[in-house]
N, C-alpha and C positions, 0 to 999 in steps of 0.2 A: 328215213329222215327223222332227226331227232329235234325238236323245238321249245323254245319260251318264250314268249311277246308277253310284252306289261299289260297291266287288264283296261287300262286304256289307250291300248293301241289295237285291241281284239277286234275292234270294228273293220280292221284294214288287212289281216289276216293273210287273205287272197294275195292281193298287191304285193304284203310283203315275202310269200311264196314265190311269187310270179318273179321278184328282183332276183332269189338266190339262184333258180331254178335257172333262170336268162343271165345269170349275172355276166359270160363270158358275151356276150352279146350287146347287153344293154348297159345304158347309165352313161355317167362321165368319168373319166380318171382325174386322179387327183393325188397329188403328192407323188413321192418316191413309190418306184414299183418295185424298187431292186428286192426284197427279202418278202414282204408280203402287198395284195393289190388291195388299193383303195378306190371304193365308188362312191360317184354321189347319183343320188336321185329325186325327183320331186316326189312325194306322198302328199296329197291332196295339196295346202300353201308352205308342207313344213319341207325344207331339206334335209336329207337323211343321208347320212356316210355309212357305207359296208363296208367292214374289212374282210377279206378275204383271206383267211392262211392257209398256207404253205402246206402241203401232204406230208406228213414226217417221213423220218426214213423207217425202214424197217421195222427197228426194233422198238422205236416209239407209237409207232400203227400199233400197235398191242397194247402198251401201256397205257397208251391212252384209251382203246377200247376196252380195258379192263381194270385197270388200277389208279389210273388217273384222270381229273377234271381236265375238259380239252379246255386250252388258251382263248376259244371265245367265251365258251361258260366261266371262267375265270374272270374273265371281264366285264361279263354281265354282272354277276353276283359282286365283286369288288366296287362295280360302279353305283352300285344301289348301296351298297354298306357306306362308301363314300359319302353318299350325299346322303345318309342317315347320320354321319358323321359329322352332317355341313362340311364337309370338303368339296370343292369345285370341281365338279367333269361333266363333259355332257350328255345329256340327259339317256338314258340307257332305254333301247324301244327292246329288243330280242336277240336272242341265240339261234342258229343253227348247227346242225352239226348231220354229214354222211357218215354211216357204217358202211362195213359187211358183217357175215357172223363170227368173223377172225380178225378181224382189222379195220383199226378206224380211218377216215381218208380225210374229208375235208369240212371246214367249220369256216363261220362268218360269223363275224358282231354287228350289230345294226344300233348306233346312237341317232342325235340328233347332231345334224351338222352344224357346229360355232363358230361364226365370225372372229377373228380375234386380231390385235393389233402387232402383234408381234411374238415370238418364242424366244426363250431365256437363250438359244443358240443366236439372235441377234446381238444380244450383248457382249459377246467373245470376240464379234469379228467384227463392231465396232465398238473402241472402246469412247467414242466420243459420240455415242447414240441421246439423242434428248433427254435427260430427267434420268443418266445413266446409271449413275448414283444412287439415286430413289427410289428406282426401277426394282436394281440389285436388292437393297436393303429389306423394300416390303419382299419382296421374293424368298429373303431371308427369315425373315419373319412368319412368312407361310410358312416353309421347311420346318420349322422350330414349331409350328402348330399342329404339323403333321406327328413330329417325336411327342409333344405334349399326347396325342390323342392315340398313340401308339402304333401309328402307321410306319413304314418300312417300306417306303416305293424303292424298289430295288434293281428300276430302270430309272433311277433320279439322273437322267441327262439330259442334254441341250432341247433336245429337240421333244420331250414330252411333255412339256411345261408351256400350255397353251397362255398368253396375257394380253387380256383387253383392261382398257380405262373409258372407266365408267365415272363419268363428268374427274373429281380429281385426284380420284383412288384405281390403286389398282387392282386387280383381281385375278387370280389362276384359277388351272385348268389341267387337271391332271389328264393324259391319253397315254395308249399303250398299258394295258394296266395288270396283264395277263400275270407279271411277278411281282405279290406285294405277300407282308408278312405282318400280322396285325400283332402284336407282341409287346412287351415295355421291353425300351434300348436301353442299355447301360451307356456313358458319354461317351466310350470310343466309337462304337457302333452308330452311335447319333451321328459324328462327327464325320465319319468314315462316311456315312451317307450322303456328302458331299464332295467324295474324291473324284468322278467322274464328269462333273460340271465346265472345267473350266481349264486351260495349261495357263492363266496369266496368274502371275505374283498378289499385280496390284485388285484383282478380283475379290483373291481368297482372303487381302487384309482386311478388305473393304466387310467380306461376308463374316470371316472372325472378330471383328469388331461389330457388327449387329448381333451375333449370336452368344458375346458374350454379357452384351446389354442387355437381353431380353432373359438368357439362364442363369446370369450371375454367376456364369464360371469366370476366370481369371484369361484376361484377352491373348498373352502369351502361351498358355497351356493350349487354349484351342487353334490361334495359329500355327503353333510346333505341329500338331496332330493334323490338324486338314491338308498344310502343305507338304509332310510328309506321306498324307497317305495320297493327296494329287500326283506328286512326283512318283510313288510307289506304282499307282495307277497307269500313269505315262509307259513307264518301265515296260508294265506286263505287256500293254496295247500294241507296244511298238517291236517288243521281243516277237509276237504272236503273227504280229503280219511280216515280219521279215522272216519269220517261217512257213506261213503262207506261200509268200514268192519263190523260195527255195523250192516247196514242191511243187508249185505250178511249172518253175522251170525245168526240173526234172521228168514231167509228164512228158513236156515239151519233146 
């Protein structure tokens, strides 16, 4: 067992062993279990979320035990450059990670558990949610804080984008954070990093018209480009799972 706790969580050490070690056992679930499992647990008054991933397949057990950062170290390190960034996520406690001497097997990230009011996948599926508009906008505005600061979340969808409102602002929260690319974007690539947000129209006019307000590109350039690369996105998603089904049913 491979490990990093923050130097002010060293007091807890034990505990936090104890959760990975029992994790099939202990804690609460939470959220989606379908791809990888999340727990919560109490650490003395603080709650704490584990995620647990997934055993790669084969030929990723290698890579990762030799050539590559596993997806929780990933997360740990990116969640501390984040909020060295002042970017919002929560608060990063430790890594784990099992080998063998051939093959890596299983890893878990350990943050602090966030309350929050809602995720940007709320806004999709209603569009007549409170303050919907507003919502969107500052969201947009984060995004654009992200390209300014040279971040590249390159899981930018519904569901990783934690928001709470705090008294009359609102505030993100970056999760999932295992693929980002810390780099300066050229404007397609900026742009492009909003194709998988959203299938509504009147979403993307709303988001190309905040982001042409705050970069002072021309509002038509960036709507052509996002909705093209939304729909392009659509495209691939929907080609992919109806290839999916085709060999499911041929298993069949």
């Amino acid at each position: 067992m491979k490990y990093e706790i923050q130097n002010n969580f060293s007091d807890s050490e034990n505990e936090l062993k104890d959760y990975i070690l029992n994790f099939d056992v202990k804690g609460d679930a939470f959220g989606n279990q379908k791809r990888n499992s999340l727990k919560l647990f109490k650490l003395n008054d603080l709650t704490i979320n584990v995620k647990s991933f997934r055993v790669p397949n084969i030929i990723n057990q290698i890579v990762y035990r030799f050539f590559r950062k596993s997806k929780a170290q990933r997360s740990f390190q990116y969640a501390n450059k984040l909020l060295q960034l002042d970017i919002g996520t929560p608060n990063p406690i430790a890594y784990f990670e099992f080998t063998t001497v051939l093959l890596f097997k299983k890893s878990y990230y350990v943050s602090e558990h966030l309350q929050y009011d809602l995720t940007y996948r709320e806004l999709t599926k209603d569009l007549n949610y409170p303050d919907h508009e507003n919502i969107l906008r500052a969201f947009t505005r984060f995004t654009y804080q992200l390209h300014q600061k040279n971040i590249q979340f390159l899981d930018h969808s519904p569901g990783n984008t934690l928001i709470k409102k705090i008294r009359e602002e609102y505030h993100f929260y970056l999760v999932d954070l295992n693929r980002m690319k810390f780099k300066p974007m050229d404007f397609e690539t900026r742009i492009k990093n909003f194709s998988r947000l959203t299938i509504h129209k009147s979403m993307v006019e709303v988001m190309s018209d905040e982001y042409a307000k705050v970069s002072g590109e021309g509002y038509n350039k960036i709507f052509n480009l996002m909705w093209g690369e939304t729909e392009a996105f659509q495209h691939r998603y929907y080609r992919k799972k109806r290839l999916k089904n085709k060999l499911k049913f041929w298993k069949k």
